[in-house]
N, C-alpha and C positions, 0 to 999 in steps of 0.2 A: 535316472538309473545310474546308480555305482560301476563304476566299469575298472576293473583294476587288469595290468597287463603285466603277466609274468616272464621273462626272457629269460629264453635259456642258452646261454653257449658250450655248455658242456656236454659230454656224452654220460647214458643214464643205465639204470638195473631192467637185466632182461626179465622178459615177460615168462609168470611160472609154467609149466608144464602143462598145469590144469587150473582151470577155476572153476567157481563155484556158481551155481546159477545166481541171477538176479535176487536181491532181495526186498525190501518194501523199499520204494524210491522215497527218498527224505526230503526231497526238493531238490538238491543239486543236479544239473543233467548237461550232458553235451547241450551247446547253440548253436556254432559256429567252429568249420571248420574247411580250410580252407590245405589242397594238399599239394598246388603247385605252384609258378609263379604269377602274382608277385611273391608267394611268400606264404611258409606252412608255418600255422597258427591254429590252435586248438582253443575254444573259450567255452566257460561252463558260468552257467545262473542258477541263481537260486528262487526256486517259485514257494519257498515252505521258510519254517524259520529259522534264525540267525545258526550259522554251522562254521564251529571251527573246523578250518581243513588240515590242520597238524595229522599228517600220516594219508592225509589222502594220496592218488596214485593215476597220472594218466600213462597210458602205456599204446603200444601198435603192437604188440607181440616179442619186440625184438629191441625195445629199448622203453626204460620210462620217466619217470619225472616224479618226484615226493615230494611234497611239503614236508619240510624238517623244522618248521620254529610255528608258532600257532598264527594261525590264518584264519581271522573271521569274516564268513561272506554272509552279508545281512540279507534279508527277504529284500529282492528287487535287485541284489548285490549282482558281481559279475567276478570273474578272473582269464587273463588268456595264458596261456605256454606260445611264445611263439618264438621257432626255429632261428639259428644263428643263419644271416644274410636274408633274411625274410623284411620287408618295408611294411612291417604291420603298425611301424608306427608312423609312417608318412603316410600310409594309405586314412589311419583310426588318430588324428593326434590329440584329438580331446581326451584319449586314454592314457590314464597312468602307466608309467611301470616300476616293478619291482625288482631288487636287487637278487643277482640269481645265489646269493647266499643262503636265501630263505628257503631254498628247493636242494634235494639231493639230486645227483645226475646219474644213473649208468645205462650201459647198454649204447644202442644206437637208433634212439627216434626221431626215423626221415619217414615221412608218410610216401611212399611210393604212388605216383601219378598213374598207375594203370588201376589201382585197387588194391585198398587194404580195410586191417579194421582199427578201428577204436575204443580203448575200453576204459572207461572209468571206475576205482576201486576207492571204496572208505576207509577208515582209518583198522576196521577188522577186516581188510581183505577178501569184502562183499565187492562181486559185480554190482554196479547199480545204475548202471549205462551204456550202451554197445551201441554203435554206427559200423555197419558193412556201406561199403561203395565203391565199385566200380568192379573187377574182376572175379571176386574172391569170392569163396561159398560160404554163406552164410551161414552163422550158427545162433545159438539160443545165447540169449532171450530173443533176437533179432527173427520179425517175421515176414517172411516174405523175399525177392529177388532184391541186390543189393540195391542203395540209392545209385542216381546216376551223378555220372562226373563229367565236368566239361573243362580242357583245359581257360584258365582264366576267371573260371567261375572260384565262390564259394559257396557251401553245401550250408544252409539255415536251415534251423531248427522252426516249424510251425507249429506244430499242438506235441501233447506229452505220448504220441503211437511210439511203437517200438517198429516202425517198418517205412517202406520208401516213401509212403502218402504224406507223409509224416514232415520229410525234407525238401527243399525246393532251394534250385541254382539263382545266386544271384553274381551280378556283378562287385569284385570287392570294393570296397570302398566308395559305393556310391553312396551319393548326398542328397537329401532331396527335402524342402520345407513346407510347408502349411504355417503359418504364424496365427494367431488371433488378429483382431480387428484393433488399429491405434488413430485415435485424432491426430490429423495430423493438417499440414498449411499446404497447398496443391497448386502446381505450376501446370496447367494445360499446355503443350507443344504442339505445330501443325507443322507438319513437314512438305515444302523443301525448307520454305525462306523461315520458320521460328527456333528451331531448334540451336545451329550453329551460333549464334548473339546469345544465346540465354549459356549452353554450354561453355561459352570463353568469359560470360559471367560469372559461374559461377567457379571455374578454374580460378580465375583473378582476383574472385573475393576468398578465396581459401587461403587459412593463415596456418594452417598445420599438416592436413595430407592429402593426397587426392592415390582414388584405388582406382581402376578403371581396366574393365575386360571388354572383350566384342570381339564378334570373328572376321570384321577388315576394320583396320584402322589404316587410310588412303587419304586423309587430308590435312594440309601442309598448315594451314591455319592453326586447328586442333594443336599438330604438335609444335608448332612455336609456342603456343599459351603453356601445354605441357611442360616444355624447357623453361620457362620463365617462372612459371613455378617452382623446378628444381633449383634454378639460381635462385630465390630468395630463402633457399632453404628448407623449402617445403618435403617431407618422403614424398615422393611420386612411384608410385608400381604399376604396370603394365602387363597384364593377359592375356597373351590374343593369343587363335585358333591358328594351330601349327602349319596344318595341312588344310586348308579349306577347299573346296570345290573348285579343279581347274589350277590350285598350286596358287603361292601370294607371289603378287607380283611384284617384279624390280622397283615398282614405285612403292612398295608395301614395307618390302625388304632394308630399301634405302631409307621410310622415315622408321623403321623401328631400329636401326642403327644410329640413327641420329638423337633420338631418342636417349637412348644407351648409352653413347658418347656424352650427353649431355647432364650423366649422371645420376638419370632414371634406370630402377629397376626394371628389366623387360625380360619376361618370360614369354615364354610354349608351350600351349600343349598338344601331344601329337604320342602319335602309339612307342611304346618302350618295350622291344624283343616281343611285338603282336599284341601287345597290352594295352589296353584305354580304359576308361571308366567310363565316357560318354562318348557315341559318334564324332560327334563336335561339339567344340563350344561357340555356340550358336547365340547366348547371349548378351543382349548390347546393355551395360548400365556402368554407371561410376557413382563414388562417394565422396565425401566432400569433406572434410574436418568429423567423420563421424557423426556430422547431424543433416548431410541433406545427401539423398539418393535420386539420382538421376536414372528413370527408365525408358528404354526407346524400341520402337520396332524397327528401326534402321539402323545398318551398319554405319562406320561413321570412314563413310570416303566420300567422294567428290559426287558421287550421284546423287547421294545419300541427301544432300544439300542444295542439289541444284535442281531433281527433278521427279524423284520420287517421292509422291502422297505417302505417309507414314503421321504415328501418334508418339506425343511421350509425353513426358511428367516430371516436373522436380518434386520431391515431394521431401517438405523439410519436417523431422522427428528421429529425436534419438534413440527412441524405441523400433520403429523399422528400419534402421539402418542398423543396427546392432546385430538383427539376423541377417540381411544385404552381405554386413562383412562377414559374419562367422561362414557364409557359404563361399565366398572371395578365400576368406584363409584357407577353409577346408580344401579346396581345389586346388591353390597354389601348394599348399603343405606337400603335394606326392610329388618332390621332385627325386628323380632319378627312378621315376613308375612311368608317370605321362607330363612331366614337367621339367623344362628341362631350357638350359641356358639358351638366348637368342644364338647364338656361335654357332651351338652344336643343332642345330632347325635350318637354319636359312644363311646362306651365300651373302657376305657384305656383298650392298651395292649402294652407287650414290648419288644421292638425287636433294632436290630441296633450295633452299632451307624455306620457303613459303614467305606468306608476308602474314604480320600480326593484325588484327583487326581492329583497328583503330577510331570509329564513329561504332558508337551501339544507339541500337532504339531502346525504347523509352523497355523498364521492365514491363513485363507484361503481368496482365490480371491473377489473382492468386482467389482460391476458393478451400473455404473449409469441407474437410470428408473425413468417412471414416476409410483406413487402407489398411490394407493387407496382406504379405508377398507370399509369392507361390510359386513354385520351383518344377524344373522337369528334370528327370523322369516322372512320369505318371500325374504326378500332382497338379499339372495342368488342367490334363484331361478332365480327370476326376471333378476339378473345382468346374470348368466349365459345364460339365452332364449337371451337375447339382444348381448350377444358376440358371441354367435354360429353364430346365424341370422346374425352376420354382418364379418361372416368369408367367406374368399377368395381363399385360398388355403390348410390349412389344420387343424385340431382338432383332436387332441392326449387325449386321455382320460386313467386315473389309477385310479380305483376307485374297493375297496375291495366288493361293491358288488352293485347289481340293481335291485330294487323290482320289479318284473315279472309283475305286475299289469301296471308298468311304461310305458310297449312296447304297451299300447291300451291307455292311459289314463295318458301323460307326456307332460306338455311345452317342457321342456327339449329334450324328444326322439322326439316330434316331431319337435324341431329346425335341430337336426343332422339329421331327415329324410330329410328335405326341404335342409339341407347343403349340404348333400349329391346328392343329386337330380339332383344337379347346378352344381356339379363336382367337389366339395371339398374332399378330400383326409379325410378321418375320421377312425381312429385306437383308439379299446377299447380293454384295457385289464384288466381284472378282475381277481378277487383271486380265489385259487382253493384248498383251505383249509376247514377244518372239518366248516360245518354250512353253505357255502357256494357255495362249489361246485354244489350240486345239480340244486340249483337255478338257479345259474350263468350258470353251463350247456346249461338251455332251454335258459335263456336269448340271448346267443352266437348262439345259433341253431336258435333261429327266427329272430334274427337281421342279421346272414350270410344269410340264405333264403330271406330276404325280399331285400337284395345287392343283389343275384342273379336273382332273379327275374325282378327288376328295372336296372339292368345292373350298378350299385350302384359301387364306391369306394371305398367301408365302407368294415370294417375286423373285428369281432370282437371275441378273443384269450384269454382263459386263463393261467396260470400260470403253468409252466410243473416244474419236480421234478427235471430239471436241472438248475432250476434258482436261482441266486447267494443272495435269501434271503430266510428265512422262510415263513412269510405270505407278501402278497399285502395289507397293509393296510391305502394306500395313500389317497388322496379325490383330486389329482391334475388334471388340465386340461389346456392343450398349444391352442389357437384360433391364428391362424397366428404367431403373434410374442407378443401375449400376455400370460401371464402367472398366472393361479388362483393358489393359495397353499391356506391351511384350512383346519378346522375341518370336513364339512358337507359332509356328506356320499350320495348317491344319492338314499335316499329314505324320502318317506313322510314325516317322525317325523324330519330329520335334517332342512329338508324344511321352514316345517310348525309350528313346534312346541318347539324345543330344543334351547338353544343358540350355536349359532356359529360362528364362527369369519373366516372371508376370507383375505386375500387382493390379489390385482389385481395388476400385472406387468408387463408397456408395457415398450419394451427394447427387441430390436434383439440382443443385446450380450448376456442381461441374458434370453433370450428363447432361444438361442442356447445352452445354457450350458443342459437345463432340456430335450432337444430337444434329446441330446446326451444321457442322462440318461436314456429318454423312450427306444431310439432307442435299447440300451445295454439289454434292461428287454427285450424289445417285441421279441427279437432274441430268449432269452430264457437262452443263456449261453454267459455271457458276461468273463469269466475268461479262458485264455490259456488255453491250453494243460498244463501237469506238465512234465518236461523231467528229465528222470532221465537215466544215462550212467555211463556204469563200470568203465569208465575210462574219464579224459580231457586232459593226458597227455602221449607220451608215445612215448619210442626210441625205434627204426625198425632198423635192417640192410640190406641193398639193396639185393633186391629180396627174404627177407620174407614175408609174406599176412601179412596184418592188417587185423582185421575185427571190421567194425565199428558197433556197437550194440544199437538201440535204440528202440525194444523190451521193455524193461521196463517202455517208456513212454504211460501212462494214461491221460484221460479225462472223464468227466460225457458223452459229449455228445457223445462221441467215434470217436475215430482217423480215418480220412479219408485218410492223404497225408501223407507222409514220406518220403522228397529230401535231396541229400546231392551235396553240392559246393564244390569239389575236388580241383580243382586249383583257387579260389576265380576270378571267372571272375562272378560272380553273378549270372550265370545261374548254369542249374540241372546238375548235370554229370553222379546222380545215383536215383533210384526209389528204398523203401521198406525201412522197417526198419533196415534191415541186408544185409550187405554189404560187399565183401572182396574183398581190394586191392592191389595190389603191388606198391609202388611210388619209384619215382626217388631221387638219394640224395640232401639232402636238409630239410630246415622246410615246413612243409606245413600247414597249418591254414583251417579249413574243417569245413564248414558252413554245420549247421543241421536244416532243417527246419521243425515242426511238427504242424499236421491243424490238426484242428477236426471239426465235421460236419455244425458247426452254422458260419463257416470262421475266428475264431479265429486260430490267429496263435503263437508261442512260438521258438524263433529262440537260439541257443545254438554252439559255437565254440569249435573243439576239437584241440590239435595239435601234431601232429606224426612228431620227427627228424629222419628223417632217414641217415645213418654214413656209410661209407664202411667199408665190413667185415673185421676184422682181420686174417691170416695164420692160416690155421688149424680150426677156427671156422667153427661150425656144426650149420647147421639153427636149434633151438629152435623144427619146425613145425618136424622133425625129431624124436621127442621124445613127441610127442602127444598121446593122447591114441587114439587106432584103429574109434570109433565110430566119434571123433571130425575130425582125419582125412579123411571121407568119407564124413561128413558134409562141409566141407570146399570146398574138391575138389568138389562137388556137386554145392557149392554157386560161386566157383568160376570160374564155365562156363559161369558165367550173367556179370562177371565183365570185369571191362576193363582196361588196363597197361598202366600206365602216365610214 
């Protein structure tokens, strides 16, 4: 769509006395209109065809606006008026604007914040548009009580009604994507230990810009690779969330000054005279020379890396990165709306300067898919009800937590109720960390009850003390073989109100990798046994006991099984941790097997030579002290003589 923006700074012709009622509407109609701060902006579209506006006329009664040179707005076309001191172009800057020579001005058109009207006239001085809102009484052609007004909102046009059903408040300037689906090259991320080495890799292979938003940026690593990129001349820009949850902290404050100093651009966003466009910017991603986008569900500070399970993705194509940035520009675009200099946000403080990362591991695996970005407001949600709804066999869900209100009043829980229903296999597991457990608790206790009840598929588990990270702070979810990684948390405000940034990845190879990840968390303890033995090595002479010791192996979840492979035929020859035996001469090689209760297993070989004795030697067990040798003879009625 054509979108053209007319600005006006002059004052314009008062409104007549009387007009005329409406006459057959040609297509042109009020859309948008917008009557406080940020900024009063009138816009009209065209639904019919091409119409020159030489002579057309927007008016409030008391001041108005004429085209005076020809103006053609094509079918799908657009135009706005928007007021002197109005940010309708930082809020809309993919819009044009025009020169205000092309419009006559008199009168006085301020739309007044309590209520007023708006009238659109043609070039013969037909009504052919009227919006009442907020105070004022309504007249004809306008039917019905006026539209409503919210300071911050703007008033949008839904179908061609002449009445309030007609208009609906939205927030100005918000932004929000759906992309199509792009081939593209797929970097899987496991958080804590993969992300932070792949992020300063891909900082350090950047030879032109790096864009990069999230709402904490707390790690001192990050921003040395950041500065070292602005030193070799790289653009570097920075986004972070102004006011986050609880205020950013001195260590926040201090690296995004350092940052800044160091020649990076670093922005804010955060409310301007009560004004925002999203709650917070809640989303964690960066861009890379324009062709590789980095998504995470973790913010990127020090927990972010050390202890919190999270998912993310490089995903390299110039084609989803090109929508990545146009939402990066649109949001930084409003500054002096909700954008606004590091200086004027936060308090220099000073901390740092970290150490660079200097040993990386090897890259890691890369998987073809098809991706696709998705943006919040709204378009989260929306994308996720439409993928549960059209899941077949199973939905894996990690999400740090779920607004109790959700389980009576959620698209979302009631996609996975209905997925469920039909025989889809559905696993949620949530965090069980301070602030959340509680919640999460009831949540899991009415979501397993309503499984049992309905004879339901559905499991839903949180996070035990033997699981192999600190917090659940994921927002991921697997739909058959497709794979959501992002910001947005499963409640209201990531929904409805915050920025977020998703992408979508269909690919059986890469939903098997994340497939594998949940399975390792939902178990609970995804790490070995830890074995630990007195000995790996050690000479016997025929027909003295060995005893094999592994007693001092440990697990969180606690050891179940304890086999031992005496003569390597691969099967058990012995049960328990302690063991004693006598072998025949020769090496032997003695395979240790140790489980613990979640079926992790830790395998460990020991190996005993055993020599023929020499004349006169005295077996060792001879000269034990009395208590070991009652011990022994005690273990050694279990065992058995090879």
């Amino acid at each position: 769509m054509i979108v053209l923006i007319l600005v006006i700074l002059l004052i314009v012709p008062a409104f007549p006395a009387a007009a005329s009622d409406a006459g057959e509407n040609p297509g042109v109609v009020l859309c948008r209109v917008c009557a406080s701060h940020p900024g009063e902006f009138i816009s009209l579209t065209n639904h019919g065809p091409s119409v020159d506006l030489i002579g057309w006329r927007i008016s409030d009664g008391e001041g108005s606006a004429t085209f005076n040179t020809s103006f053609i707005i094509p079918t799908g076309g657009g135009v706005t008026w928007s007021a002197p001191g109005s940010f309708f172009r930082e809020l809309y800057p993919e819009e044009d604007c025009l020169n205000s020579s092309e419009i006559i001005l008199k009168g006085s058109l301020k739309l007044a914040d309590a209520g007023d009207q708006v009238y659109l006239f043609d070039a013969h001085g037909t009504l052919v548009d009227l919006l009442c809102y907020g105070d004022v009484e309504p007249q004809s052609p306008w039917a019905g009580p006026p539209a409503a007004l919210k300071k911050g909102s703007v008033m949008v046009r839904k179908d061609m009604g002449k009445g309030p059903e007609s208009w609906e408040l939205v927030v100005p300037g918000l932004f929000s994507v759906v992309t199509p689906s792009f081939p593209a090259e797929v970097v899987p991320l496991l958080y804590p230990d993969g992300a932070l080495p792949e992020l300063v890799r891909q900082i350090d292979s950047s030879r032109k810009s790096v864009q990069l938003a999230c709402y904490l940026l707390e790690n001192w690593t990050l921003a040395r690779h950041l500065a070292g990129a602005s030193a070799r001349g790289l653009n570097v820009t920075v986004l972070l969330e102004g006011r986050p949850v609880g205020g950013v902290s001195e260590n926040g404050a201090a690296l995004a000054y350092y940052l800044q100093d160091s020649g990076i651009d670093v922005w804010t966003m955060r409310s301007g005279d009560s004004f925002r466009r999203y709650d917070y910017l809640h989303a964690k991603y960066a861009m890379f020379d324009g062709e590789r986008l980095f998504v995470a569900s973790e913010n990127m500070a020090d927990s972010s890396f050390s202890s919190n399970r999270g998912w993310a993705v490089v995903v390299a194509g110039r084609q989803i990165c090109s929508y990545a940035e146009e939402v990066f520009q649109r949001d930084i675009a409003a500054q002096g709306v909700d954008i606004f200099p590091l200086n004027t946000s936060l308090a220099r403080a000073e901390g740092g300067p970290g150490r660079l990362l200097d040993t990386m591991p090897p890259a890691p695996r890369t998987c073809s898919a098809a991706v696709s970005l998705v943006t919040s407001p709204f378009n989260v949600q929306d994308a996720l009800v439409e993928m549960i709804s059209g899941a077949q066999e199973r939905v894996l869900v990690q999400q740090m937590r779920i607004d109790e209100p959700w389980l009576d009043d959620s698209a979302i829980i009631s996609a996975l109720s209905s997925a469920a229903d039909r025989g889809v296999m559905v696993r949620i597991q949530l965090d069980s960390g301070l602030g959340t457990e509680e919640g999460n608790t009831l949540v899991a206790e009415r979501l397993n009850q309503r499984a049992n009840d309905n004879n339901w598929d559905l499991e839903c588990r949180l996070t035990g003390e033997s699981s192999p990270f600190g917090r659940l702070h994921n927002k991921g979810v697997i739909v058959d073989d497709t794979v959501v990684v992002g910001s947005a948390n499963w409640v209201d405000g990531s929904m409805k109100r915050n920025r977020e940034m998703m992408v979508v990845l269909r690919s059986s190879e890469l939903a098997e990798v994340f497939v594998q990840w949940f399975e390792e968390d939902w178990m609970g303890d995804a790490v070995a046994p830890t074995i630990v033995l007195p000995w790996h090595y050690l000479e016997a002479k025929i027909g003295d006991p060995v005893v094999l010791d592994a007693t001092g192996c440990y697990d969180a979840s606690g050891i179940t099984n304890v086999t031992w492979d005496l003569d390597g035929d691969g099967l058990a020859d012995g049960q328990g941790p302690m063991q004693v035996v006598t072998l025949g001469e020769g090496q032997h090689n003695i395979t240790l097997w140790v489980e613990d209760s979640l079926g992790n297993l830790a395998v460990d070989i020991v190996t005993v030579v055993v020599t023929a004795p020499s004349n006169g030697t005295v077996s060792w067990l001879l000269y034990a002290p009395l208590p070991l040798l009652l011990s022994l003879i005690l273990i050694a009625r279990r065992t058995r003589r090879l």
